[in-house]
C-alpha positions as CSV (number, residue, x, y, z in Angstrom):
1,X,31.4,31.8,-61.3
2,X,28.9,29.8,-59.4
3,X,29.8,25.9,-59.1
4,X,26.9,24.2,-61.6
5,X,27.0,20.3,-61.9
6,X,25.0,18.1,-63.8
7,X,24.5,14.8,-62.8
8,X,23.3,12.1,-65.4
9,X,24.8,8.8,-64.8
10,X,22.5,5.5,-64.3
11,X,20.7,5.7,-60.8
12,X,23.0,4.7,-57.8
13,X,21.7,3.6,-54.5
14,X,21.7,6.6,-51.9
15,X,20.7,5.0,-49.2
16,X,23.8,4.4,-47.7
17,X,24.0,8.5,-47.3
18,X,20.4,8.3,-46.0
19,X,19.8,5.3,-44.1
20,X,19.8,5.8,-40.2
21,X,20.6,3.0,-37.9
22,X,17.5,0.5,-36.8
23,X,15.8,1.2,-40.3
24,X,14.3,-1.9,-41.4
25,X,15.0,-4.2,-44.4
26,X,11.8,-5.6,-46.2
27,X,10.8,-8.3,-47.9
28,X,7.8,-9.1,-48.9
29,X,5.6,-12.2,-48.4
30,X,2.5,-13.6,-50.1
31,X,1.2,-16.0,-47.7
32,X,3.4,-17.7,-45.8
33,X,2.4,-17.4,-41.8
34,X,5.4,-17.4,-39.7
35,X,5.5,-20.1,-36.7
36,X,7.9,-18.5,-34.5
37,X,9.2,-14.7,-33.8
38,X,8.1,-11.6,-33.3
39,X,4.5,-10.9,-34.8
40,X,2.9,-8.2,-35.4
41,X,-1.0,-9.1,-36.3
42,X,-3.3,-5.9,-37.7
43,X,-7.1,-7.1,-36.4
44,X,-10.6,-5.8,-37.5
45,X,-13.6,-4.1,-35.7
46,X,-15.0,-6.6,-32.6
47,X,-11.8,-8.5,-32.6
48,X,-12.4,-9.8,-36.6
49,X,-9.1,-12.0,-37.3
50,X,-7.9,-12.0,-41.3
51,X,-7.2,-15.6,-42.5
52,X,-3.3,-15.6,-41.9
53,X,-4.6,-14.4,-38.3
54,X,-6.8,-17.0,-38.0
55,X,-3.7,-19.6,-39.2
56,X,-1.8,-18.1,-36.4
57,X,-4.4,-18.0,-33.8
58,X,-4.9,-21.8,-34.2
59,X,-0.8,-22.2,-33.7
60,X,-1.1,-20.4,-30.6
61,X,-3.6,-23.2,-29.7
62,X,-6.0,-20.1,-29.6
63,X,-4.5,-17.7,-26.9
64,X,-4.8,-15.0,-29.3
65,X,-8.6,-14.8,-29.2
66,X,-8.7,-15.7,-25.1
67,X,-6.7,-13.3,-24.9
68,X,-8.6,-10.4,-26.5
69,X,-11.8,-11.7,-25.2
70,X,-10.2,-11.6,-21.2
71,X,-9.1,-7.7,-22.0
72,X,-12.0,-6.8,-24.0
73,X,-9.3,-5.5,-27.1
74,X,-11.9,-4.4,-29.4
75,X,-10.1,-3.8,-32.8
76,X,-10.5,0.2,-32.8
77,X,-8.2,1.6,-34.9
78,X,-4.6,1.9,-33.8
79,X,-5.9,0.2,-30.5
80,X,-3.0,-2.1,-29.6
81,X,-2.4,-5.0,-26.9
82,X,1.6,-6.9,-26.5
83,X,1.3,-10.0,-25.5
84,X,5.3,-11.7,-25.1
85,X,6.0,-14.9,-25.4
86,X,2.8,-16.5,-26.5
87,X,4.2,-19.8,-27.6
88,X,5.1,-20.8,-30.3
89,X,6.0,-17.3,-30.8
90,X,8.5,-14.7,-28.8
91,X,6.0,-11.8,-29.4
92,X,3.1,-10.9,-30.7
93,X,1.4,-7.5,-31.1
94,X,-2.1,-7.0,-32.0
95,X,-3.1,-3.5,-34.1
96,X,-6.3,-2.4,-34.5
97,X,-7.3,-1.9,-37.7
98,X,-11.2,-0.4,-37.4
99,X,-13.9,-1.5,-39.3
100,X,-13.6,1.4,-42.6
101,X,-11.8,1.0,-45.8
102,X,-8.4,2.3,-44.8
103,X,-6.7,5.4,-46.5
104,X,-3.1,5.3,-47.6
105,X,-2.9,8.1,-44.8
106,X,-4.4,5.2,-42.3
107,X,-2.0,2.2,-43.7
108,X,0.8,4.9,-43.1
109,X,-0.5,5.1,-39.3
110,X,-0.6,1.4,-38.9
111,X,3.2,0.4,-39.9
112,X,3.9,3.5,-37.6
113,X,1.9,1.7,-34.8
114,X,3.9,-1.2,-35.4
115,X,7.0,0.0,-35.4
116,X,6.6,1.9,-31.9
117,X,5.0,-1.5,-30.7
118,X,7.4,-3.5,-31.5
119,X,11.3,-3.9,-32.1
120,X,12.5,-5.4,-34.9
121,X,16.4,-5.9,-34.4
122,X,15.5,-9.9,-34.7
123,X,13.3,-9.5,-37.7
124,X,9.2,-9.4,-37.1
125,X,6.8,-10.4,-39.5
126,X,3.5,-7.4,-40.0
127,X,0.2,-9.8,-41.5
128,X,-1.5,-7.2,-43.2
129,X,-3.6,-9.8,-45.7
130,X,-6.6,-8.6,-43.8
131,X,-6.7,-4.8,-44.4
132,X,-9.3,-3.4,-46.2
133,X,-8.6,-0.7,-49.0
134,X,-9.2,1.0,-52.0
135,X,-5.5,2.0,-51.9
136,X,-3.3,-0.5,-54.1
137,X,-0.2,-2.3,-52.6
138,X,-1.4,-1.8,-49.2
139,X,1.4,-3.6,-48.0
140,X,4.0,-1.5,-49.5
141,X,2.3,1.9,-47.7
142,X,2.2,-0.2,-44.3
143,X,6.0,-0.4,-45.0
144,X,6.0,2.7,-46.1
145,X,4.4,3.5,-42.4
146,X,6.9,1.4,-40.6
147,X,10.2,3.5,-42.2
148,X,9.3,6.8,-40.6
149,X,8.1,5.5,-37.2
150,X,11.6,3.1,-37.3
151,X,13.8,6.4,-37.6
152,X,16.8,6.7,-34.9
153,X,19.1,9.3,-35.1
154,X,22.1,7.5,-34.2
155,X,25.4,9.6,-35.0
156,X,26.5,10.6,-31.8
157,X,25.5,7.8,-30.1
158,X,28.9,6.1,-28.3
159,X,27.4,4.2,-25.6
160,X,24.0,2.0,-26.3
161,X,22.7,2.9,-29.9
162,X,20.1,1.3,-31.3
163,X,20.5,-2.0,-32.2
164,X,20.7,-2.4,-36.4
165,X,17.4,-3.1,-38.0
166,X,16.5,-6.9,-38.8
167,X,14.4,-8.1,-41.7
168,X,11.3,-7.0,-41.6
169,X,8.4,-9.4,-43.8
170,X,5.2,-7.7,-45.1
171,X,3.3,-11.0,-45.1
172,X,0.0,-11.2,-46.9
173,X,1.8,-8.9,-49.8
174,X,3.1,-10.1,-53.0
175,X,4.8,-8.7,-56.0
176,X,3.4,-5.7,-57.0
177,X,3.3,-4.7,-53.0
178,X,7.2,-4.6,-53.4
179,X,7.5,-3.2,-56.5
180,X,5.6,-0.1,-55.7
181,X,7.2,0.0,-52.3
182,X,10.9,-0.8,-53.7
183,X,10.2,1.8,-57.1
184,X,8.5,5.0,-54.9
185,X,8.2,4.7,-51.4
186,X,11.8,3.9,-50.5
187,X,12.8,6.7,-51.8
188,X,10.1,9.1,-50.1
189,X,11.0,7.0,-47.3
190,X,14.8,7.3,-47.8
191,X,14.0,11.4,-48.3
192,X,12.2,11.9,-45.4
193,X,15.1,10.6,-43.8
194,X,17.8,12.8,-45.3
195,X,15.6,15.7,-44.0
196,X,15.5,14.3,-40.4
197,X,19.1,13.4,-40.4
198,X,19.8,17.5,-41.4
199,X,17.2,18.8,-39.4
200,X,18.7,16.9,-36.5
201,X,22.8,17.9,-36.9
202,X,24.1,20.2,-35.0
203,X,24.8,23.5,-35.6
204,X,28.6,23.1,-35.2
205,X,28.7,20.0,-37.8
206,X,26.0,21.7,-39.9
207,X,26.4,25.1,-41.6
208,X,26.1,26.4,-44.9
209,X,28.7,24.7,-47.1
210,X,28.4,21.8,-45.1
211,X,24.5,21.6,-46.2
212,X,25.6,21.7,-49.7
213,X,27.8,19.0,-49.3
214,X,25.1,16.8,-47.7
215,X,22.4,17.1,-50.3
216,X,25.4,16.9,-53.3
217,X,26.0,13.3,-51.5
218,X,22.3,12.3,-51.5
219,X,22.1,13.3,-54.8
220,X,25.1,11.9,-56.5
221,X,24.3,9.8,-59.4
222,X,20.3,10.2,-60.0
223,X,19.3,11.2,-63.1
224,X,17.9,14.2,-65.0
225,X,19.5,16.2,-62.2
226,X,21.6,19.9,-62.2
227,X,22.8,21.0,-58.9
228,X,24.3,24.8,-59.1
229,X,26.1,26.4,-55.6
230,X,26.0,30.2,-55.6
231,X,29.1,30.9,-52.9
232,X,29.3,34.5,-51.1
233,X,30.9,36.2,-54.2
234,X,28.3,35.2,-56.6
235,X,25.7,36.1,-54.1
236,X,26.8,39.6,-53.8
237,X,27.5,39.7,-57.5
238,X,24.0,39.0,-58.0
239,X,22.9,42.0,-55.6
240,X,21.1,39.4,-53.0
241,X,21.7,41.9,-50.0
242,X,18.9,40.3,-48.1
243,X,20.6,36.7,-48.3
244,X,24.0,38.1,-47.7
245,X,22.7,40.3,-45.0
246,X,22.0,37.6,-42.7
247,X,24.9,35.6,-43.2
248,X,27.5,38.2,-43.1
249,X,27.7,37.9,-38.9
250,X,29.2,34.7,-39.3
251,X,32.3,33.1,-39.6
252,X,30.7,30.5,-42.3
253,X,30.0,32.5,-45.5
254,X,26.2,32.2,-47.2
255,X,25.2,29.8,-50.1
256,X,22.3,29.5,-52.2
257,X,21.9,25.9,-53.8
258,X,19.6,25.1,-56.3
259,X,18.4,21.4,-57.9
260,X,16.9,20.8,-60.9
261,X,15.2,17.8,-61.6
262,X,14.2,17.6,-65.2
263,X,11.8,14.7,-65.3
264,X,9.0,16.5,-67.6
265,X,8.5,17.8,-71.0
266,X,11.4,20.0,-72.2
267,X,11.0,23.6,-71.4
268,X,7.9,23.1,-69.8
269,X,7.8,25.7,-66.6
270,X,8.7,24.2,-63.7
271,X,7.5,24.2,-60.2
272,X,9.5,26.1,-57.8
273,X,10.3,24.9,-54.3
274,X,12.4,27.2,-51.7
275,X,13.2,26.5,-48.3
276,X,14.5,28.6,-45.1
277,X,17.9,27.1,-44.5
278,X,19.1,29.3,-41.4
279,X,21.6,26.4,-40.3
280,X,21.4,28.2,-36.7
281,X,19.5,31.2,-35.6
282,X,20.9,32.9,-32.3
283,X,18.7,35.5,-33.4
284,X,21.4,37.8,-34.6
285,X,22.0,41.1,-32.6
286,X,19.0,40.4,-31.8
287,X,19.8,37.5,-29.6
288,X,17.2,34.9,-28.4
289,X,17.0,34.1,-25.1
290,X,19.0,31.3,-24.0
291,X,15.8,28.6,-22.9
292,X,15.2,26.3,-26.4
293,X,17.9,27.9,-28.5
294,X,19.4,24.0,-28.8
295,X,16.2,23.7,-31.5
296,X,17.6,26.7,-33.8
297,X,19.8,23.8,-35.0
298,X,16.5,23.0,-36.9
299,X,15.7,26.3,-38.6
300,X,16.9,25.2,-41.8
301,X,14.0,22.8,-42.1
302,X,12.4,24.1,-44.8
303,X,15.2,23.5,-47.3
304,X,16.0,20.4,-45.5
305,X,12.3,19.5,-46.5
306,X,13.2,20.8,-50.2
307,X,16.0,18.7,-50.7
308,X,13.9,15.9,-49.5
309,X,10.9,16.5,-51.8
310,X,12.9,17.1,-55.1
311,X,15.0,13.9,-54.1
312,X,11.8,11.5,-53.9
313,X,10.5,12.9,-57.2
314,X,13.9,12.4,-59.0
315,X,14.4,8.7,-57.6
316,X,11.1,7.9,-58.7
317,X,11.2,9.7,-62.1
318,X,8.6,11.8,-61.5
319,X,7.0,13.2,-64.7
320,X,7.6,16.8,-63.6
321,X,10.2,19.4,-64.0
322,X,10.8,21.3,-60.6
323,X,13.4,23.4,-58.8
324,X,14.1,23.6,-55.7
325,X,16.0,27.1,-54.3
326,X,17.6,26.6,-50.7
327,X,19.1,29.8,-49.6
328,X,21.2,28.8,-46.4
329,X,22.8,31.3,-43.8
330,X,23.7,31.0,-40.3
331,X,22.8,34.1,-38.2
332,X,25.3,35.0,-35.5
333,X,26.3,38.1,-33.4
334,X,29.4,39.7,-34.4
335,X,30.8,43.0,-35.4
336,X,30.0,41.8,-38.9
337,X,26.4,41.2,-38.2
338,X,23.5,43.6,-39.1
339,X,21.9,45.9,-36.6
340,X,18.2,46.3,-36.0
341,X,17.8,49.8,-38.3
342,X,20.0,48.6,-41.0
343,X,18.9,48.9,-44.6
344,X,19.4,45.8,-47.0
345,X,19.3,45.9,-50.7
346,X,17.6,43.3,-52.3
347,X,18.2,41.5,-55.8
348,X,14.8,43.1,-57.1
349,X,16.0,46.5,-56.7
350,X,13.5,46.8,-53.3
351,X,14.6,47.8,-50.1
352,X,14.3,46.5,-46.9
353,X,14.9,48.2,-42.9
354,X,15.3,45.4,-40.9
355,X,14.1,46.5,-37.8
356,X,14.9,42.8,-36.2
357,X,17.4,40.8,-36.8
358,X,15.2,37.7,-35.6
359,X,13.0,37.9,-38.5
360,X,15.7,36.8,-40.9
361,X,14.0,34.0,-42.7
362,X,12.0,35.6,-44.8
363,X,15.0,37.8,-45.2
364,X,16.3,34.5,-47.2
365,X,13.2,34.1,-48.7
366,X,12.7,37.4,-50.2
367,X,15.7,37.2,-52.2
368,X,15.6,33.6,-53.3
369,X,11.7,33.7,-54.3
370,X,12.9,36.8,-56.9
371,X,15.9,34.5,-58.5
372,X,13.6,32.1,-58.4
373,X,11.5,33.5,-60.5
374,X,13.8,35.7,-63.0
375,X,16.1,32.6,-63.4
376,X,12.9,29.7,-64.1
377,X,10.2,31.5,-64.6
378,X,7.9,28.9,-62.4
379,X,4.2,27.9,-62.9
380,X,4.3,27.5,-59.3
381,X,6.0,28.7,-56.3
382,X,5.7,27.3,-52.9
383,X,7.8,28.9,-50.1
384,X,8.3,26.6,-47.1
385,X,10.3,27.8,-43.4
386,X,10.1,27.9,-39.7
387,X,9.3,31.3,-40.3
388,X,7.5,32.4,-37.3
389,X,6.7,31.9,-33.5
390,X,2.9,33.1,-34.5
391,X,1.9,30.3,-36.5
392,X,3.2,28.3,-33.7
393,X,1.0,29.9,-31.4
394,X,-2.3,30.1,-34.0
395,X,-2.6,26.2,-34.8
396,X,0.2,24.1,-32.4
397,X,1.6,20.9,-33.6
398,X,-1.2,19.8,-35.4
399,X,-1.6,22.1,-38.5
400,X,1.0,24.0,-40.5
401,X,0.2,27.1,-41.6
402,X,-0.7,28.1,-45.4
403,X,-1.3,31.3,-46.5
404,X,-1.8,32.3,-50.6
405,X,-3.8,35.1,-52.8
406,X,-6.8,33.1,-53.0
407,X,-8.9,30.7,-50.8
408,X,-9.8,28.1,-53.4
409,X,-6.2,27.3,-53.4
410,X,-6.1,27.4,-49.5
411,X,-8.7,25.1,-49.7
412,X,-6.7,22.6,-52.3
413,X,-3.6,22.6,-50.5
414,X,-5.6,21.3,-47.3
415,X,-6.7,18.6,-49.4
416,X,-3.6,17.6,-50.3
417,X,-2.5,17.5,-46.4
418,X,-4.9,15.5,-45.9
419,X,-4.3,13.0,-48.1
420,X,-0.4,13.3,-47.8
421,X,-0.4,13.1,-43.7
422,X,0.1,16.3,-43.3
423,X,-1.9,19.1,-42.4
424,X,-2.4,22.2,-43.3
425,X,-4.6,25.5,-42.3
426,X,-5.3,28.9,-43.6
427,X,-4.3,32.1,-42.4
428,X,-5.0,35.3,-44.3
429,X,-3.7,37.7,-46.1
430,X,-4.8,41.0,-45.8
431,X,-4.1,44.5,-47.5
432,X,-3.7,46.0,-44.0
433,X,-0.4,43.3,-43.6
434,X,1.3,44.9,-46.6
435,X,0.3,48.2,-45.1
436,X,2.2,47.4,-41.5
437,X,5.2,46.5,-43.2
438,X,5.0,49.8,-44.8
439,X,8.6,51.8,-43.9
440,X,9.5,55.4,-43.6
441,X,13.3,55.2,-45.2
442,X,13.0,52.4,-46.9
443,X,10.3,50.3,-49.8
444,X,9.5,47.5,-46.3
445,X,10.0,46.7,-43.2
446,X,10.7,43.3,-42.3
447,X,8.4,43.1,-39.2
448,X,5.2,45.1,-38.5
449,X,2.2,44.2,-36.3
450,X,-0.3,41.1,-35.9
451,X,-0.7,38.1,-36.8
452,X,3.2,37.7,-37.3
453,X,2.0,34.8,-39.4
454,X,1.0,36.7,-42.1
455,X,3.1,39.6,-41.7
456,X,5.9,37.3,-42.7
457,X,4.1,35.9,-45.4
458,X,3.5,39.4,-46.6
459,X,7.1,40.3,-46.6
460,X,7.7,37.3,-48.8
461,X,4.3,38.5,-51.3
462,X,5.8,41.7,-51.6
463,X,8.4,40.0,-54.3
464,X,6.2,37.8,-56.0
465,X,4.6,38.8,-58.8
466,X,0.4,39.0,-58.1
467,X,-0.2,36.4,-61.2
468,X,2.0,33.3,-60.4
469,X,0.4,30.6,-58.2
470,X,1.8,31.1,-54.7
471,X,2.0,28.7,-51.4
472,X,3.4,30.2,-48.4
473,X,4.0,27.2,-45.7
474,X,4.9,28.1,-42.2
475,X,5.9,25.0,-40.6
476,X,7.1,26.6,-37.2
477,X,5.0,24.7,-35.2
478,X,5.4,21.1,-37.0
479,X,8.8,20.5,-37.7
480,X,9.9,19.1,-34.5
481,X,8.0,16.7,-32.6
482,X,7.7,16.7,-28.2
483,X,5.4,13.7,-28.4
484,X,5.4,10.9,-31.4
485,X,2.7,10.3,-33.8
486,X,3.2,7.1,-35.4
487,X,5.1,8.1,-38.7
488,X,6.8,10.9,-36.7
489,X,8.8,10.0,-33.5
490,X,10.1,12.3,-31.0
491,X,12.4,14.9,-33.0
492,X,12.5,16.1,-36.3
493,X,9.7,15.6,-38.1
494,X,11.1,15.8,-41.2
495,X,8.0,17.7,-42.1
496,X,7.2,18.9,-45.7
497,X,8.4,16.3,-48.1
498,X,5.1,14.7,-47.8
499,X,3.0,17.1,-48.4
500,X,5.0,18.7,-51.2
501,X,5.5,15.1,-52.4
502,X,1.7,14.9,-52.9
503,X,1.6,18.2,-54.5
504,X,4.2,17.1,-57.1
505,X,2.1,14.1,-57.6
506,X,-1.2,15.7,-58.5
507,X,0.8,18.4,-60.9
508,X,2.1,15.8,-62.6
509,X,-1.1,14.1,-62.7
510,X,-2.7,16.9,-64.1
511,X,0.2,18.2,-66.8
512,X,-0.5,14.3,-68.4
């Protein structure tokens, strides 16, 4: 029987599971400019100084506006000049803010800037009373900014981590600028994190069961919550030859975890989130070649990126039933393992010749995106993975990749990147993929021609049904970061939480 728990005691904190050393502690201050420390001081267009800038300009006996006159600093946004020990003060940083009404997108950006600008192991204080927006509790999304450019991952550090995190004050920001930050985005924040933390272990301290065990921890004690753990037997009980297919090579057995949060109206259809969790991918028989194969620690982003979004919706209370399905394998070489040619039997009854063992995650997908849909019966399914090297190739770092049925949707979920911080762009999806992937022995292949892109999205189609909403996210290119941006440092992204975040948002917007 699988292992089902439900958890409904009064909301714990988490955060000790989640928290990563350096992140910051806030507090939040109306209008009380420091005299001393580290600042950091967010300035307008043409050098335009906010009144708690002004207050500190005049402390500095007026250094501050010398001193972006002598370098011409002109206030474009995310412009930024470090000027250390400028007495009274040990640092301060100016940030350019621009001279538009700032998005929450934009106030994200700037507490990024700030954190990469400046350190805050002896507390700093961010003067943010000058920012102009439509958003509310602009301070709390600056803050919001500054957690996910603090991240470190720090647990294998022995020699030289990061120092803890000090106090960090949002001045210029009152009440309601901590509520909403303290009530919604700490936990997105603390979410995000959990899916860098997992998308950043190892391979050898990270495999299936392990995964489980994870998320269980981040989960324990938030409401509204049912966590169910389908082990090897119940997979294979449940005919989920695709899952078990690619799992069966290695020495740590499959699993297929689903959470439910239940924070909408009672047998309303939920939405349905599932996420590639290949905990490492050599590749399979299949093998990779050795140069990058470290990164395959990371192709279980996608349900890393799942656990995050259902956890920020739960911690918040979210108005909104949703499950999210995280089928989780590792995919080694052994005698055990499949062979290109092999013929898996999926839980629909299709079947599918896999004719590489490389192209396992939608492998995964297949199978999970049918119990997903027999077991809930979802409104909604989005399907999120490091699926393939080709979306990587078709739009870089910058974009993810979304394929569904229909353009208008397309067109909506780049709308809600957008807003979210995340980007996404359309690929399509064409009769002629679902004729390549067309088999001689068996109902599909799993690979076929070009664009892989949508060739893997078309596997994954074949076991939808044509009528339910569909999201296809191939996040290949985006979940792991060479260069920072500034609510992303160098690493794991943690890429997906926002955006689905977002999309959970506006469903539940639109359900009330």
């Amino acid at each position: 029987m699988p292992l089902a728990r439900l958890l409904t005691a009064g909301a714990l904190s988490v955060f000790a599971a989640l928290s990563s050393a350096g992140a910051a502690d806030f507090t939040f201050v109306a209008d009380q400019a420091p005299s001393e420390g580290r600042v950091v001081l967010y300035v307008g267009a043409q050098g335009a100084l906010s009144p708690l800038g002004q207050a500190i300009d005049e402390t500095t006996g007026g250094r501050l506006s010398w001193a972006m006159e002598v370098t011409g600093f002109s206030g474009a946004f995310g412009e930024t000049l470090a000027l250390p020990a400028v007495a009274p003060f040990r640092n301060v940083v100016l940030i350019g803010a621009g001279d538009e009404a700032l998005s929450a997108r934009q106030l994200h950006d700037l507490g990024g800037h700030a954190a990469m600008a400046e350190d805050d192991d002896e507390g700093l204080s961010l003067i943010v009373d000058g920012l102009e927006s439509a958003v509310d509790a602009a301070g709390a999304h600056v803050a919001f900014g500054y957690a996910l450019g603090d991240y470190h991952f720090t647990a294998y550090l022995t020699q030289n981590p990061p120092p803890a995190g000090g106090e960090v004050r949002i001045v210029g920001a009152g009440h309601d600028h901590a509520r909403v930050y303290q009530s919604d985005l700490a936990h997105l924040a603390g979410a995000i994190t959990l899916t860098r933390d997992l998308g950043t272990e190892p391979g050898n301290t990270l495999w299936p069961q392990r995964f489980v065990e994870r998320v269980e921890a981040a989960f324990e004690g938030v409401d509204n919550v049912r966590i169910t753990v389908l082990d090897a037997d119940d997979i294979r009980a449940r005919g989920m030859g695709a899952l078990m297919g690619v799992g069966q090579g290695s020495i740590h057995d499959p699993r297929l975890m689903i959470v439910e949060y239940r924070g909408g109206e009672r047998g309303a259809a939920p939405i349905a989130l599932v996420g590639k969790g290949v905990t490492f991918d050599t590749g399979g028989i299949s093998i990779k070649d050795s140069q990058g194969m470290w990164y395959m620690k990371s192709d279980m982003s996608g349900a890393a990126a799942v656990a995050g979004a259902v956890l920020a919706a739960a911690l918040r209370g979210e108005a909104i039933n949703v499950v999210g399905l995280m089928p989780l394998a590792e995919n080694m070489p052994s005698q055990d393992a499949i062979r290109p040619g092999d013929v898996l039997r999926s839980m629909s009854g299709r079947t599918v010749e896999v004719l590489n063992t490389d192209a396992e995650g939608r492998l995964l997908l297949l199978d999970a995106v049918h119990y997903a849909q027999v077991e809930y019966a979802p409104r909604m399914l989005v399907n999120i993975a490091t699926l393939t090297g080709s979306a990587a190739r078709a739009t870089g770092d910058e974009y993810a990749v979304v394929i569904t049925r229909e353009m208008d949707l397309s067109l909506e979920m780049m709308e809600i990147g957008a807003r979210a911080g995340e980007d996404v762009w359309p690929l399509p999806l064409h009769p002629n993929h679902f004729t390549q992937i067309e088999s001689r022995i068996a109902d599909i292949q799993n690979i076929g021609g070009d664009p892989g892109a949508s060739i893997g999205a078309a596997v994954v189609a074949t076991f939808i049904a044509e009528d339910l909403p569909w999201v296809h996210l191939d996040i290949a290119g985006v979940d792991w970061r060479d260069a920072p941006t500034p609510t992303a440092p160098i690493g794991h992204a943690g890429w997906g939480v926002r955006f689905m975040d977002a999309l959970l948002r506006e469903e539940a917007g639109a359900a009330q």
